[in-house]
ZAMIPA-318425 format. One line per 8 residues: number of its first residue (from 1); their letters; for each residue x, y, z of C-alpha. Coordinates in Angstrom, 3 decimals. Layout:
<sites>
NUM = a = X/Y/Z; ...
</sites>
This chain:
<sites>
1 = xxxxxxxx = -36.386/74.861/36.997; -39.731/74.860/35.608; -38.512/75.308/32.224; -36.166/72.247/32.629; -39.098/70.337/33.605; -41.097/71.229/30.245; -38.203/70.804/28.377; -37.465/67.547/29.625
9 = xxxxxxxx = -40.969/66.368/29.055; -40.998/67.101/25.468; -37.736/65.754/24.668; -37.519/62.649/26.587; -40.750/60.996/24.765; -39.329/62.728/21.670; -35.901/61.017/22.213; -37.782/57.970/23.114
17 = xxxxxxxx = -39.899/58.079/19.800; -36.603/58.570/17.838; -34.866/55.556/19.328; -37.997/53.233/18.899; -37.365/54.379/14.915; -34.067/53.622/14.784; -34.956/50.487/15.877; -37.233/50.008/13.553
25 = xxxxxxxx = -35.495/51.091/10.444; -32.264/49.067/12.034; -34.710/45.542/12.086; -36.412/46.472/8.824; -32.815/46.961/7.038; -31.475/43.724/8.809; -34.415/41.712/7.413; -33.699/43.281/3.551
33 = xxxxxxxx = -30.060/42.450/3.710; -31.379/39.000/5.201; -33.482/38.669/1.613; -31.396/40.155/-0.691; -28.313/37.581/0.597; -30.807/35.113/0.304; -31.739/35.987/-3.000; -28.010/36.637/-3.959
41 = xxxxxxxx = -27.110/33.174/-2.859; -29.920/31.169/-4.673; -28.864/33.056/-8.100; -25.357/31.894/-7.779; -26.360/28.180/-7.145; -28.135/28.417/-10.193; -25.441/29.848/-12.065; -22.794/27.716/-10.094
49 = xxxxxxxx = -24.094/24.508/-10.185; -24.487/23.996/-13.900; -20.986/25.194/-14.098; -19.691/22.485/-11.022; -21.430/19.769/-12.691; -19.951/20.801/-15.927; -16.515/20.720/-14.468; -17.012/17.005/-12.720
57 = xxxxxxxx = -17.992/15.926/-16.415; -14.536/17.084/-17.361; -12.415/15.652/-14.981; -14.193/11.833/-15.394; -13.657/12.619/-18.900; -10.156/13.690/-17.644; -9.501/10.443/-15.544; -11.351/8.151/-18.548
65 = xxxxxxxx = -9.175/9.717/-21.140; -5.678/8.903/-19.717; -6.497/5.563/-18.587; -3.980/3.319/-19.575; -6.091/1.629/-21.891; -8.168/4.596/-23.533; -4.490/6.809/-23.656; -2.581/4.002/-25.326
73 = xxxxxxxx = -5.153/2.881/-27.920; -6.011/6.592/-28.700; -2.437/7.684/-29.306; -1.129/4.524/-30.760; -2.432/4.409/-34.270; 0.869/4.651/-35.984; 4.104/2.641/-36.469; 6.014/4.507/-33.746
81 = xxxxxxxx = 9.001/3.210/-32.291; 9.177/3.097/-28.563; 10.852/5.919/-27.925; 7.925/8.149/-30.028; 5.476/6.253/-28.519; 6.600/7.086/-25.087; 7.009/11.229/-25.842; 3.776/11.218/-27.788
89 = xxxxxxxx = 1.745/9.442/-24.650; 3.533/11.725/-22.127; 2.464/15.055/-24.183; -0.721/13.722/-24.580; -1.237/13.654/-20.325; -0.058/16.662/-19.690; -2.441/18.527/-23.023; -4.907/16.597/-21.597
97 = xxxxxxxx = -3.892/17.917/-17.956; -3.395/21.548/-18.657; -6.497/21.559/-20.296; -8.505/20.481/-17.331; -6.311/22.627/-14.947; -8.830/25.294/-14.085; -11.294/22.569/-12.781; -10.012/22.611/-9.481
105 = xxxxxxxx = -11.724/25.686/-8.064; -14.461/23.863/-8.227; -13.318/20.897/-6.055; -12.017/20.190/-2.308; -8.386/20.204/-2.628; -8.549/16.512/-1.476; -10.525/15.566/-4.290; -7.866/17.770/-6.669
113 = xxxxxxxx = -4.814/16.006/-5.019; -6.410/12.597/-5.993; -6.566/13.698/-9.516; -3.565/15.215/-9.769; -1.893/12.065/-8.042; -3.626/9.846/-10.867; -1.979/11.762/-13.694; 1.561/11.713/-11.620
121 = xxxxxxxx = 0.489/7.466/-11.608; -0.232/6.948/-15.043; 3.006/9.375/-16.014; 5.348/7.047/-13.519; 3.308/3.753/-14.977; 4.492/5.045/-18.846; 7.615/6.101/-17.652; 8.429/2.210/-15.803
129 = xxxxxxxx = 7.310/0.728/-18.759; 9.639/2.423/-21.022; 12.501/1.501/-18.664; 11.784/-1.854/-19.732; 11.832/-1.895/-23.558; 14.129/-0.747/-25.864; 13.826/2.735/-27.181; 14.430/1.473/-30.585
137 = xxxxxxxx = 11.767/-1.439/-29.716; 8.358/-1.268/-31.735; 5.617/0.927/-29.751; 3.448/-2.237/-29.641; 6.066/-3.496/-27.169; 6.044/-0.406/-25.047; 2.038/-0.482/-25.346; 1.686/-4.286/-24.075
145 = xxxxxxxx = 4.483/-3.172/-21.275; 2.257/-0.594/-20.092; -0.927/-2.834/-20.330; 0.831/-5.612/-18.450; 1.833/-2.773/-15.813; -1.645/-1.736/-15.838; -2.930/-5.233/-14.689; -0.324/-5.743/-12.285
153 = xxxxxxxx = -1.099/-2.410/-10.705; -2.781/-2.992/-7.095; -3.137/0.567/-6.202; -5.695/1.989/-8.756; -5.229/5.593/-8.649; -7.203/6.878/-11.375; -10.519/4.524/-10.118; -9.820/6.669/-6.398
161 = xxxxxxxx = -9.742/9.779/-7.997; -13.248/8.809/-9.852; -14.745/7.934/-6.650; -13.672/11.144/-5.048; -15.252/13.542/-7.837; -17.792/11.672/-8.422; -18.896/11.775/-4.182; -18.173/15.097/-4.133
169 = xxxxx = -20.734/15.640/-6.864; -23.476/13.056/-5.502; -23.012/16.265/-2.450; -25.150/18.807/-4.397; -27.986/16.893/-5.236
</sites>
């Protein structure tokens, strides 16, 4: 029994000194993974930022570009008819579209479904106009249609969608 005894009083501090290392080691390991996510996560802000900023650039430029305005007076520089008008201003929204696609991983999908519901505006606002001139009618005619359409238009999606990328970009800084 004696043996137990002196057995027991070497192993139980020993035990006791092993545990109070493993706590230790535990703490001192939590703290570096503490740093080194710390560290991780300041890295990628500085690489992700530049690159989120970059992307809010393109979709104002987006939104700017297929204005009804900027889209008509940048794609009608030729005697088209209205018909070539109309098929040269819808491939030129969804180029311009496409192009910007991959932009939305950096966005809220709120914010992405107000840009994508500006391009499906200005597509419908081409698309009315048309309806209402000729085909064979001069593109000027289907331009001032779609200006007129413009003017009339109450519900401004493409100035929403601004607003929305724009506030979501005022959130970093």
């Amino acid at each position: 029994m004696e043996y137990v005894i002196e057995l027991l009083k070497i192993i139980l501090p020993a035990g006791l000194v092993i545990y109070g290392m493993y706590l230790v080691v535990v703490s001192f390991l939590s703290k570096e993974r503490e740093s080194k996510l710390v560290e991780l996560k300041t890295k990628n802000s500085q690489v992700v930022m530049p690159i989120r900023l970059q992307a809010g650039e393109r979709l104002c430029l987006l939104l700017e570009r297929l204005t009804p305005n900027n889209l008509v007076r940048r794609v009608n520089n030729q005697p088209y008819s209205a018909k070539e008008l109309h098929g040269l201003l819808l491939q030129e929204i969804r180029e311009e579209f496409n192009h910007n696609l991959s932009q939305q991983v950096y966005f809220s999908d709120e914010t992405w479904a107000s840009v994508k519901s500006a391009v499906e505006n200005v597509i419908t606002l081409v698309n009315s106009a048309m309806q209402d001139v000729n085909p064979d009618d001069k593109g000027v005619d289907l331009a001032k249609r779609i200006f007129q359409r413009a003017l009339d238009q109450k519900n401004d999606g493409i100035s929403f969608a601004l607003t929305k990328v724009k506030s979501e970009i005022r959130i970093y800084f």
